[in-house]
PQR file with spaces between the fields and no chain letter, atoms N, CA, C, O and H, PARSE charges and radii, in Angstrom:
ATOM       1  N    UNK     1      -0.511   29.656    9.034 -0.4000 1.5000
ATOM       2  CA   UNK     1       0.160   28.664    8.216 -0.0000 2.0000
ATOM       3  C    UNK     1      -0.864   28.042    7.255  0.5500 1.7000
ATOM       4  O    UNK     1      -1.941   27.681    7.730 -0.5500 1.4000
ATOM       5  N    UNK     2      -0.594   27.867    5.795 -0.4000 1.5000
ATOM       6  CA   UNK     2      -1.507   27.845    5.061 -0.0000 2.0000
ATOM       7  C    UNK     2      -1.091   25.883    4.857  0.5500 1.7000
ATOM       8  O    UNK     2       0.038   25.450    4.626 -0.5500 1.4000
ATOM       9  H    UNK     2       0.281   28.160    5.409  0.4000 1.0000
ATOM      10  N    UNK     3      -2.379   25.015    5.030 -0.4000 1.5000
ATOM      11  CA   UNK     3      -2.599   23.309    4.739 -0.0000 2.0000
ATOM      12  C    UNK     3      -2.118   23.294    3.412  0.5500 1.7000
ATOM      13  O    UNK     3      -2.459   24.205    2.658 -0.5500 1.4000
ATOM      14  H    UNK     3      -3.296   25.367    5.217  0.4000 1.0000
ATOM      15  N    UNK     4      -1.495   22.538    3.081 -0.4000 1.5000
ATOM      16  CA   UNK     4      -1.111   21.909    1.651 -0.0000 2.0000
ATOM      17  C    UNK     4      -2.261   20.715    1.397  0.5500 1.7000
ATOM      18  O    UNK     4      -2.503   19.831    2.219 -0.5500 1.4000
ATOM      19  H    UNK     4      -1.217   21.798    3.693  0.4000 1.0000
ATOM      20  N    UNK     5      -2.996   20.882   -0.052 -0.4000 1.5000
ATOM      21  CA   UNK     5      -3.735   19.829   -0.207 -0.0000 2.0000
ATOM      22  C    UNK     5      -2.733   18.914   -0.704  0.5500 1.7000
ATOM      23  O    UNK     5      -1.648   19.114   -1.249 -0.5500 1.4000
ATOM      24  H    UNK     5      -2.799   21.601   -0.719  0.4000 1.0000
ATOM      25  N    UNK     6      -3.580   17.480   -0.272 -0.4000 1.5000
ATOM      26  CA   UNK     6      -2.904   16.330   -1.401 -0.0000 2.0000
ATOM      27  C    UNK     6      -3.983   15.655   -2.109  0.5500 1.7000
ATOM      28  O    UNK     6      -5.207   15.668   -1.981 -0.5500 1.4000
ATOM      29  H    UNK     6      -4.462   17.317    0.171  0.4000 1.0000
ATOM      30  N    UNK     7      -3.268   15.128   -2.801 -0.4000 1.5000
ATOM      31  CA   UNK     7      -3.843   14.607   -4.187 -0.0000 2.0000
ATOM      32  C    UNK     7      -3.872   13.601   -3.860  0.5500 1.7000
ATOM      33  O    UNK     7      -3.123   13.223   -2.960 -0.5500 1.4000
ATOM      34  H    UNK     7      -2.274   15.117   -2.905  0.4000 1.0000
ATOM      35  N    UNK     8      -4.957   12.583   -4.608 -0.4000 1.5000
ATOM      36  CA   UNK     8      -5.324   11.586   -4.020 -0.0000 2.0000
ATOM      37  C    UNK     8      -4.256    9.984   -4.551  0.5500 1.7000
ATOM      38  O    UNK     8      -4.398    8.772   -4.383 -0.5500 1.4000
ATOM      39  H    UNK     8      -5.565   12.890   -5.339  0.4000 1.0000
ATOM      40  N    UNK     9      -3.403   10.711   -5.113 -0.4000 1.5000
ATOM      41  CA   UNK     9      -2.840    9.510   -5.646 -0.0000 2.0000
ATOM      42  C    UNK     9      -1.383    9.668   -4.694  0.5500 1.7000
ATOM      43  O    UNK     9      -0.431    8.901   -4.841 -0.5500 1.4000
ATOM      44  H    UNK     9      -3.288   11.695   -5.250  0.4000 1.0000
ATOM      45  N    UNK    10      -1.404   11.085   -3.454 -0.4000 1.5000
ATOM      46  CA   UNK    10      -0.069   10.624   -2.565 -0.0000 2.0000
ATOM      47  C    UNK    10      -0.570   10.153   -1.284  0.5500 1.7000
ATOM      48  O    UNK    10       0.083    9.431   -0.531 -0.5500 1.4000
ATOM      49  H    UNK    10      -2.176   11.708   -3.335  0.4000 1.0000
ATOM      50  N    UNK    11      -2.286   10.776   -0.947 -0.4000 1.5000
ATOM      51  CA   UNK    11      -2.643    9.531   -0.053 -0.0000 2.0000
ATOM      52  C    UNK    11      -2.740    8.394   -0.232  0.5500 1.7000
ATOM      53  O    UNK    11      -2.640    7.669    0.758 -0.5500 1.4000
ATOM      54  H    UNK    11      -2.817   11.363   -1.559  0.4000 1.0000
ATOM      55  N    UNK    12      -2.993    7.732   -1.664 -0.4000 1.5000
ATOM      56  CA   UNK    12      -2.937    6.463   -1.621 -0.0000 2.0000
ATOM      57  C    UNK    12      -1.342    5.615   -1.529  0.5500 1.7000
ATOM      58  O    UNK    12      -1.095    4.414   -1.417 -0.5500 1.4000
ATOM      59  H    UNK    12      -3.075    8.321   -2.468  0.4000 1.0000
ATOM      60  N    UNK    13      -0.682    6.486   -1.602 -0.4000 1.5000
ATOM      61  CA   UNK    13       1.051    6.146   -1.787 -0.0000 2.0000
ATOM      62  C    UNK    13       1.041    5.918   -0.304  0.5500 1.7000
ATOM      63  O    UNK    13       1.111    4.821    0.250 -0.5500 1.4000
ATOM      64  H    UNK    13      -0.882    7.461   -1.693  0.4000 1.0000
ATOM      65  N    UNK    14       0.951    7.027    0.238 -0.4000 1.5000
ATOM      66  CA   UNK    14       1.087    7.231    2.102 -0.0000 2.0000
ATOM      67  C    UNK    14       0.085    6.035    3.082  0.5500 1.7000
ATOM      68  O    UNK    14       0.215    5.484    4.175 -0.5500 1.4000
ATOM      69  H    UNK    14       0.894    7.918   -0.212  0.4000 1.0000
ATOM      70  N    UNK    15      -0.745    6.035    2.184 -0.4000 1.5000
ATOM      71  CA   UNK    15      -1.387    4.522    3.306 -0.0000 2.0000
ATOM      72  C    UNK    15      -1.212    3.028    3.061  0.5500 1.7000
ATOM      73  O    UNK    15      -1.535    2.194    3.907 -0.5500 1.4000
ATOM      74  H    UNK    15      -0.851    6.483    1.296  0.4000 1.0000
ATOM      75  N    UNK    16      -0.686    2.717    1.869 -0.4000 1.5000
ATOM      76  CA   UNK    16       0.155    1.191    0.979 -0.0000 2.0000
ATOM      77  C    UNK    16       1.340    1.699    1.865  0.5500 1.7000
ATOM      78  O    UNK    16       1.656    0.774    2.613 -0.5500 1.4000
ATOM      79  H    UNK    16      -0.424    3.395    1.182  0.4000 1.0000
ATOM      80  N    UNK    17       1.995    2.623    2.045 -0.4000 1.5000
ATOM      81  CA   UNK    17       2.779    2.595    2.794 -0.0000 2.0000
ATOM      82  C    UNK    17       3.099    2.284    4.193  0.5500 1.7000
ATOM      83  O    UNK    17       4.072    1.738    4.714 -0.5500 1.4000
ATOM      84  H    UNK    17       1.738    3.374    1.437  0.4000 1.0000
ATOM      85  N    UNK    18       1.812    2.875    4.741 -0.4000 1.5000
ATOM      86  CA   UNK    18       1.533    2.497    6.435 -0.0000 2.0000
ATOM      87  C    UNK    18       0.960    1.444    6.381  0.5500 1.7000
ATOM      88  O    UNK    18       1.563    0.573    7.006 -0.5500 1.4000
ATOM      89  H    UNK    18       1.022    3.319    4.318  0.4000 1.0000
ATOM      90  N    UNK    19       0.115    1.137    5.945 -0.4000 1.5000
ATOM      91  CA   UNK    19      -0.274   -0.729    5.525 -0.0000 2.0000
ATOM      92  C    UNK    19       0.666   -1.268    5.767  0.5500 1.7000
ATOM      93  O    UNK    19       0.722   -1.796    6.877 -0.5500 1.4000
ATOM      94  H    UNK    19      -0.376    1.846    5.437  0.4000 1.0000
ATOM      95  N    UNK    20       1.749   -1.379    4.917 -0.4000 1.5000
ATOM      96  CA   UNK    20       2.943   -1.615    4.278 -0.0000 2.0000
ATOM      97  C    UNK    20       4.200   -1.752    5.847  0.5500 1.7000
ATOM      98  O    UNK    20       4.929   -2.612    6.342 -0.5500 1.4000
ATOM      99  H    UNK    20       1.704   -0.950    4.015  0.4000 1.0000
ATOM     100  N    UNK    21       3.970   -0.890    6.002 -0.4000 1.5000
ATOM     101  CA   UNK    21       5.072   -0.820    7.395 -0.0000 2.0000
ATOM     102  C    UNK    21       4.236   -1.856    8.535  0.5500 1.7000
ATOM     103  O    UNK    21       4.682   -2.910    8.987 -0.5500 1.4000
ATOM     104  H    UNK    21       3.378   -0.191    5.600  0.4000 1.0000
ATOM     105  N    UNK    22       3.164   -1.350    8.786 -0.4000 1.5000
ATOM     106  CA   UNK    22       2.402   -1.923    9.977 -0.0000 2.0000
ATOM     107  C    UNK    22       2.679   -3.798    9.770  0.5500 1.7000
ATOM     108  O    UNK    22       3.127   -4.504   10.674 -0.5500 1.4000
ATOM     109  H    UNK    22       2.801   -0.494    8.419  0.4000 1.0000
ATOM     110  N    UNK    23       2.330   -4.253    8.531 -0.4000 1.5000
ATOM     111  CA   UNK    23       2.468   -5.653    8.446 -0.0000 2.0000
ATOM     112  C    UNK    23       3.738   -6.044    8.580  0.5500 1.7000
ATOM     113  O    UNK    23       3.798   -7.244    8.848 -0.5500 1.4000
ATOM     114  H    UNK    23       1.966   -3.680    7.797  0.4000 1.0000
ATOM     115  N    UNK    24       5.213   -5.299    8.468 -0.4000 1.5000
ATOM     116  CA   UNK    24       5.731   -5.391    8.275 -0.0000 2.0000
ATOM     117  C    UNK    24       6.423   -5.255    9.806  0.5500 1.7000
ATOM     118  O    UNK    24       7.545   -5.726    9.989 -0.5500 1.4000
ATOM     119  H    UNK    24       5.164   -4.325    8.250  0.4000 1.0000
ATOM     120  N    UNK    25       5.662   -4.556   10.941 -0.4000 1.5000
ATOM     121  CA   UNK    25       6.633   -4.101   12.335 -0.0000 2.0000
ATOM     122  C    UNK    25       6.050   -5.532   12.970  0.5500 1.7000
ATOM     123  O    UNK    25       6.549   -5.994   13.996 -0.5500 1.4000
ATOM     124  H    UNK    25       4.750   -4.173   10.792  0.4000 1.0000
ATOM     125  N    UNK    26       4.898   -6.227   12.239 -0.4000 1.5000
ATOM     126  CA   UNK    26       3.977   -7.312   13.136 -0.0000 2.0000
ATOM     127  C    UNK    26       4.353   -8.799   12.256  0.5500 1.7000
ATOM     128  O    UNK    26       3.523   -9.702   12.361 -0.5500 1.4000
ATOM     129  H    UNK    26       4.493   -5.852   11.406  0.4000 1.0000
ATOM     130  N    UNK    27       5.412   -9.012   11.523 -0.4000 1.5000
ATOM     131  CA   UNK    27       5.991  -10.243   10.738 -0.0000 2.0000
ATOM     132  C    UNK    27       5.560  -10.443   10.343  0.5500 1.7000
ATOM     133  O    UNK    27       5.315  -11.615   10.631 -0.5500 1.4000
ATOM     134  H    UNK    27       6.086   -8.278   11.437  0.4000 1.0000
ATOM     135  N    UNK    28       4.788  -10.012    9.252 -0.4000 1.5000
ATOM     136  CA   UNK    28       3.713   -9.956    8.366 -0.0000 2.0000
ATOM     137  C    UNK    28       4.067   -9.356    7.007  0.5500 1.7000
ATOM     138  O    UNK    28       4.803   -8.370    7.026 -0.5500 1.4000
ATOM     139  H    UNK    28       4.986   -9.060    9.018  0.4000 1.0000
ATOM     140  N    UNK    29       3.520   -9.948    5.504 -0.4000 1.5000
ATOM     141  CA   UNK    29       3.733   -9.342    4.273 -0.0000 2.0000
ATOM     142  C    UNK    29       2.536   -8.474    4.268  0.5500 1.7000
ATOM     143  O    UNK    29       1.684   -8.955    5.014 -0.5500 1.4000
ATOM     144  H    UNK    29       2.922  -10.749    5.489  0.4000 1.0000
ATOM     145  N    UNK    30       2.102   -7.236    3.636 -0.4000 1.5000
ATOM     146  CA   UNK    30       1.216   -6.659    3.140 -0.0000 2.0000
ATOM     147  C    UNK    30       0.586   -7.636    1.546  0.5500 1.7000
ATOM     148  O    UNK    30       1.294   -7.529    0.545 -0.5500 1.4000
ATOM     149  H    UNK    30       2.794   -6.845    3.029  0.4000 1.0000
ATOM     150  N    UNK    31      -0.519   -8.385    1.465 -0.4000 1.5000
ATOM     151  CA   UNK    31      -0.819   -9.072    0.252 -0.0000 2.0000
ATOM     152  C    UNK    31      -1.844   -8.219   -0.288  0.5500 1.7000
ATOM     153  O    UNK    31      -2.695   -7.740    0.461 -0.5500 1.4000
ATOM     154  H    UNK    31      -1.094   -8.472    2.279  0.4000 1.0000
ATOM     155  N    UNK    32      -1.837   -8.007   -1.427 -0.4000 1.5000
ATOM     156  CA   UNK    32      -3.031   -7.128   -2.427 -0.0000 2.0000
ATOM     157  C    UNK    32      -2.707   -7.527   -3.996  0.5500 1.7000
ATOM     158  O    UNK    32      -1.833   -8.166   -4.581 -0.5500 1.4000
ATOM     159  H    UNK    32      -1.145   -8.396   -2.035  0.4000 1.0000
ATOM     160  N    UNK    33      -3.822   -6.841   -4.328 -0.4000 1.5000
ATOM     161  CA   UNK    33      -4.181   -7.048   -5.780 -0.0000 2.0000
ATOM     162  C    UNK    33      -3.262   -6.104   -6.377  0.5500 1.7000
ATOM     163  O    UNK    33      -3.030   -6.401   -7.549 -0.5500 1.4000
ATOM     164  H    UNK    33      -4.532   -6.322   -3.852  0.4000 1.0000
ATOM     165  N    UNK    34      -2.522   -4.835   -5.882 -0.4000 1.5000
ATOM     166  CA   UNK    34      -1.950   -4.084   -6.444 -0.0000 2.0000
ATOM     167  C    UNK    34      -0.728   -4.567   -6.588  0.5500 1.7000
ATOM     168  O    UNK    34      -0.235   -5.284   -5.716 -0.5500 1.4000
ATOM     169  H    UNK    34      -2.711   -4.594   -4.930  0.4000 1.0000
ATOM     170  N    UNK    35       0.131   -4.134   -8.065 -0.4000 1.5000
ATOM     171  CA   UNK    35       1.036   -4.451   -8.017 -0.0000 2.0000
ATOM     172  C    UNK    35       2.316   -3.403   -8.149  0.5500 1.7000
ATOM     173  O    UNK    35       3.495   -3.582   -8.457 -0.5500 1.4000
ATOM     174  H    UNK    35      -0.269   -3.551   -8.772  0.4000 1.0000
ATOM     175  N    UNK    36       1.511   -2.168   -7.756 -0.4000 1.5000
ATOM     176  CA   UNK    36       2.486   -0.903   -7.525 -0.0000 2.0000
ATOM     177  C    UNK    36       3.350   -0.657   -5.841  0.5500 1.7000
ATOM     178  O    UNK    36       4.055    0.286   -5.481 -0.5500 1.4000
ATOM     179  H    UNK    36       0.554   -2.023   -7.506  0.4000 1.0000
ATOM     180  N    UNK    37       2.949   -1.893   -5.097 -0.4000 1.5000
ATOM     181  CA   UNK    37       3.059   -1.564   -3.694 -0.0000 2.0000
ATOM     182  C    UNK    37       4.520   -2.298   -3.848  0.5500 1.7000
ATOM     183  O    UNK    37       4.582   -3.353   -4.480 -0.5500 1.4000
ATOM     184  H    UNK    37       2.376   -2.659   -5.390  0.4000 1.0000
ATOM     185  N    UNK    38       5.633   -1.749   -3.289 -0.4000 1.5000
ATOM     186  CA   UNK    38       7.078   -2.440   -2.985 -0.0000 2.0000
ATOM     187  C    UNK    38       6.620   -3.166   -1.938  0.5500 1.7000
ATOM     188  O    UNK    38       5.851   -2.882   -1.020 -0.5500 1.4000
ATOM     189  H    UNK    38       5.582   -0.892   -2.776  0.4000 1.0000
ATOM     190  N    UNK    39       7.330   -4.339   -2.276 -0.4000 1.5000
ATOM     191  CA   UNK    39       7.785   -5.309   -1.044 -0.0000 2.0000
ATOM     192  C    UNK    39       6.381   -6.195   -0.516  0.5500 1.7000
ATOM     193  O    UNK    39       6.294   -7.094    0.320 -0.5500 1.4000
ATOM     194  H    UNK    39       7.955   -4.570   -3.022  0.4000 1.0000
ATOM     195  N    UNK    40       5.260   -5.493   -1.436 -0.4000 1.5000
ATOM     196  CA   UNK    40       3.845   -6.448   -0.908 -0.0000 2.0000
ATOM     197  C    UNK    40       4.130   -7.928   -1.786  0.5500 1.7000
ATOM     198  O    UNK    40       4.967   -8.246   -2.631 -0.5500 1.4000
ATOM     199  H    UNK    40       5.330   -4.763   -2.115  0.4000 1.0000
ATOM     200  N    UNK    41       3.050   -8.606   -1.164 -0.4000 1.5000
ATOM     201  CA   UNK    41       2.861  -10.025   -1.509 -0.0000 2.0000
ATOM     202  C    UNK    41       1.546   -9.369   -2.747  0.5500 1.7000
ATOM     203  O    UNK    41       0.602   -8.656   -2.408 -0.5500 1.4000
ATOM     204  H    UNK    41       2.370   -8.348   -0.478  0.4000 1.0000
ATOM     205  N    UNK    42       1.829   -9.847   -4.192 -0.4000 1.5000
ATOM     206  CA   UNK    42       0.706   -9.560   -5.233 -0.0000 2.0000
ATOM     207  C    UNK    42       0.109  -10.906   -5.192  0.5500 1.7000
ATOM     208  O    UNK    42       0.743  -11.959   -5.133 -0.5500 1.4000
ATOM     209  H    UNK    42       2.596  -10.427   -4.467  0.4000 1.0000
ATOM     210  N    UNK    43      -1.227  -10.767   -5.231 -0.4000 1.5000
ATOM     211  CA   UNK    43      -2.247  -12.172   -5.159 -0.0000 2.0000
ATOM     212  C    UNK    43      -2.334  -12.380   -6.231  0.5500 1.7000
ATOM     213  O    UNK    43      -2.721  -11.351   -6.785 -0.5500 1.4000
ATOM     214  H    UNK    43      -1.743   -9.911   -5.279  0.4000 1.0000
ATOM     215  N    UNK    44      -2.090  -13.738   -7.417 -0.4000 1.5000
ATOM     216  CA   UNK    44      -2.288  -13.610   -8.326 -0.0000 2.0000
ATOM     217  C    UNK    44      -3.706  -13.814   -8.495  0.5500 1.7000
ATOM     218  O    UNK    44      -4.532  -14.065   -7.618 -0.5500 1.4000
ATOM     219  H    UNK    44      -1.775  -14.573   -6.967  0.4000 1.0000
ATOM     220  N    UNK    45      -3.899  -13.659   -9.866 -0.4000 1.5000
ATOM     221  CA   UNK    45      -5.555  -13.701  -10.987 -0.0000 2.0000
ATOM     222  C    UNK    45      -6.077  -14.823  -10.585  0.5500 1.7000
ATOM     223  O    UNK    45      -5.093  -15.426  -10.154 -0.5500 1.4000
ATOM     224  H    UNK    45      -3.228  -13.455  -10.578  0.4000 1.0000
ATOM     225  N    UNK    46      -6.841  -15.394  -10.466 -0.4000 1.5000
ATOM     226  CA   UNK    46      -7.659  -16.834  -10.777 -0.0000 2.0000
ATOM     227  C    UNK    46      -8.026  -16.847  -12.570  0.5500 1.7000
ATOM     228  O    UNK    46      -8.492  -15.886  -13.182 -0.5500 1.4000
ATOM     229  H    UNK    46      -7.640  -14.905  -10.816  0.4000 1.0000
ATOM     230  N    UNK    47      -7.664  -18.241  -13.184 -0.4000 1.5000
ATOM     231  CA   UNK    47      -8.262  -17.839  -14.227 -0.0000 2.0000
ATOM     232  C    UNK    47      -9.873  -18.826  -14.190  0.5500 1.7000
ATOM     233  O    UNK    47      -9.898  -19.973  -13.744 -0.5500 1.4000
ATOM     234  H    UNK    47      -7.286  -19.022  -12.687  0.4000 1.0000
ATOM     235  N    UNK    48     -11.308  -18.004  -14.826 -0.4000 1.5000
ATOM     236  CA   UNK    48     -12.335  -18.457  -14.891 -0.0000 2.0000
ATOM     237  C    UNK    48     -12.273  -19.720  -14.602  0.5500 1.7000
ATOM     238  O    UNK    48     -13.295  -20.407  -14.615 -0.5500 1.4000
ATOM     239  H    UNK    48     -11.287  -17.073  -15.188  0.4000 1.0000
């Protein structure tokens, strides 16, 4: 059976995701700087 590579932009999908779930099975938001993640808490900017 031949491994399928992945690309690094569906591991990063696949672990915002498990991040994402894990905070989420423990009543918890996932918070980050990203603002591509569904359902996370986005931290905003500080300005200077």
């Amino acid at each position: 059976m031949a491994m399928k590579t992945l690309t690094a932009a569906v591991v990063r999908d696949l672990l915002d995701a498990h991040l994402s779930d894990l905070a989420r099975r423990h009543g918890l938001r996932l918070a980050t700087l990203d603002t591509g993640i569904p359902g996370a808490f986005v931290i905003p900017e500080r300005s200077p």
